[in-house]
C-alpha positions in Angstrom: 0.0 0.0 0.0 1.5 3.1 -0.8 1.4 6.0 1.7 1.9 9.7 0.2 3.2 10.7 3.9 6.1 12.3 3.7 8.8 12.6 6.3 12.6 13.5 6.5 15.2 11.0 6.3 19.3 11.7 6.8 17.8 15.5 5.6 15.6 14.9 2.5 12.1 14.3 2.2 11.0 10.8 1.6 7.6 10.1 -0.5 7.9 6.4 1.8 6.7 3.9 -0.2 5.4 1.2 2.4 4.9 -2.2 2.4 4.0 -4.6 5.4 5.3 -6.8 7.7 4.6 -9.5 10.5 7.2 -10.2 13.0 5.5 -12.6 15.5 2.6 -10.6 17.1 3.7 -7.2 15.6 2.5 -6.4 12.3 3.9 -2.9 10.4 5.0 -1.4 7.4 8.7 -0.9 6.3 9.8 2.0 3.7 11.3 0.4 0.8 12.6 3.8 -0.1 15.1 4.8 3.5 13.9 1.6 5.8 11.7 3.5 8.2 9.5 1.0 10.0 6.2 1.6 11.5 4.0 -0.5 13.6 0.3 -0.3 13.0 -1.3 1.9 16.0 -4.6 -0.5 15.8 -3.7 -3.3 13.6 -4.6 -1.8 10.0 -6.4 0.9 10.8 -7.4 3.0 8.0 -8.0 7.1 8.3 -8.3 9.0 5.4 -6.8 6.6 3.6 -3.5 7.3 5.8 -2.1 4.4 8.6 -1.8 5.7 11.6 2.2 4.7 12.6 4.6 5.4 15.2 8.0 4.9 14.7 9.9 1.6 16.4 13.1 2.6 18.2 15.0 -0.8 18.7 15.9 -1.3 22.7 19.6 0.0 23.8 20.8 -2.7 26.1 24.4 -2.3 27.6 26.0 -5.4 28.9 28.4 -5.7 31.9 30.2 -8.0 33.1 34.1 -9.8 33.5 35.7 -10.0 30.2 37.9 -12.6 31.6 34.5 -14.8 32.8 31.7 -13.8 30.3 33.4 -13.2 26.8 31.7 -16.3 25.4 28.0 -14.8 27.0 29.0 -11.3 25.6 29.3 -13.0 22.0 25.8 -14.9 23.0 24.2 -11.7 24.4 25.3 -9.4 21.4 23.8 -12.2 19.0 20.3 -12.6 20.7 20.2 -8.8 21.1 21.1 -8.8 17.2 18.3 -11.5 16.8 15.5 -9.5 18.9 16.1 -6.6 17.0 18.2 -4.7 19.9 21.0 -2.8 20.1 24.0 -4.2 22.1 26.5 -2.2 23.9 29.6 -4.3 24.8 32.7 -3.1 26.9 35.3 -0.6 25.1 38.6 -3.1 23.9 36.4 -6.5 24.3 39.5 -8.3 23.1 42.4 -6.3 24.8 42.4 -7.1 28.8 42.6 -3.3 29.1 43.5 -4.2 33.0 46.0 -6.6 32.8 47.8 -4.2 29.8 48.0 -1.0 31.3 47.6 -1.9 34.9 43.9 -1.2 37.3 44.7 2.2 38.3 46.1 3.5 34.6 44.9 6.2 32.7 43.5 3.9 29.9 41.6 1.4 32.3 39.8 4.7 34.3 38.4 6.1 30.6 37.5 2.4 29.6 35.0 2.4 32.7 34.1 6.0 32.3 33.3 4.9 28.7 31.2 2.1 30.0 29.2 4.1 31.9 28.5 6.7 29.3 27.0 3.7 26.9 24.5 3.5 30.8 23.4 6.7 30.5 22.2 6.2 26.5 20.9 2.8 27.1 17.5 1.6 27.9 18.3 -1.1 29.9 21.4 -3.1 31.4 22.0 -6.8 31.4 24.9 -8.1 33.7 26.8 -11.1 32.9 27.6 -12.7 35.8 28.7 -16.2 34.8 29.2 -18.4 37.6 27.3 -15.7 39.6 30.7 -13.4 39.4 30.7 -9.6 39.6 34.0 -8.3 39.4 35.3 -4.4 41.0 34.3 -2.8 37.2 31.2 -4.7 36.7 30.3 -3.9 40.7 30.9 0.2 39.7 28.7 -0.1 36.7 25.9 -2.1 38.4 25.5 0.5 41.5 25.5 3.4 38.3 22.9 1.5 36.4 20.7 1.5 39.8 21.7 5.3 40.9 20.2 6.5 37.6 16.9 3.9 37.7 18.0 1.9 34.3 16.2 -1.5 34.4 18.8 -3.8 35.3 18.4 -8.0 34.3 21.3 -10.8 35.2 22.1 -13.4 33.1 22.1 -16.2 37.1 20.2 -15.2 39.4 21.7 -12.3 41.4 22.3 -12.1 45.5 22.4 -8.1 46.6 
């Protein structure tokens, strides 16, 4: 169905040219034009010949947790978030013990965490990976940030405060 809306996209207008979609229990439209999708307000509601749509914004989850202990759940976590349709945020140098390189109190291992925290602030919600139950000094920091600014927090075990 084509949809004479027009909206901007990366600065110029966009005459979207829509077509739908059924993920599970949502049903939309996607722009085959710039890739805007829309879910259907009422499922296929018509007014004046226009769908009612608001935008999807994919959820931001941010992921915590001992690179030394969880890198294999990080690669699992960034895949199912991939798979749901979420953004991941993983830990700055995944691959480079930033730690064991530079030392705990460098320079490089205080803007890594700082780092971390900013990619709390932008995200919607934060999963901890704490295999074996294990919550490092880092992953500690970030969890009491994640619960001094109210993010939603979720563990991969089940957590003891």
């Amino acid at each position: 169905m084509e949809n004479q809306l027009q909206d901007m996209y990366d600065g110029q207008e966009c005459e979207h040219n829509w077509i739908p979609f059924e993920i599970k229990s949502k049903k939309g439209q996607t722009c085959v034009r710039c890739g805007l999708e829309a879910l259907y307000k009422s499922q296929a509601r018509i007014l004046n010949h226009v769908l009612k749509i608001e935008i999807m914004k994919p959820k931001i989850v941010c992921y915590c947790g001992s690179l030394r202990k969880a890198i294999e759940a990080f690669k699992h976590a960034e895949l199912e978030s991939v798979i749901k349709g979420e953004i991941a945020l993983l830990p700055c140098a995944m691959y480079v013990d930033i730690e064991r390189e530079f030392g705990a109190g460098s320079f490089w291992k205080t803007k890594a965490d700082e780092l971390h925290k900013r990619k709390i602030d932008i995200a919607d919600e934060v999963g901890i990976l704490n295999v074996g139950g294990y919550v490092g000094g880092s992953t500690h920091s970030e969890l009491e940030y994640a619960k001094s600014i109210g993010k939603p927090i979720r563990f991969l075990e089940p957590h003891i405060s």
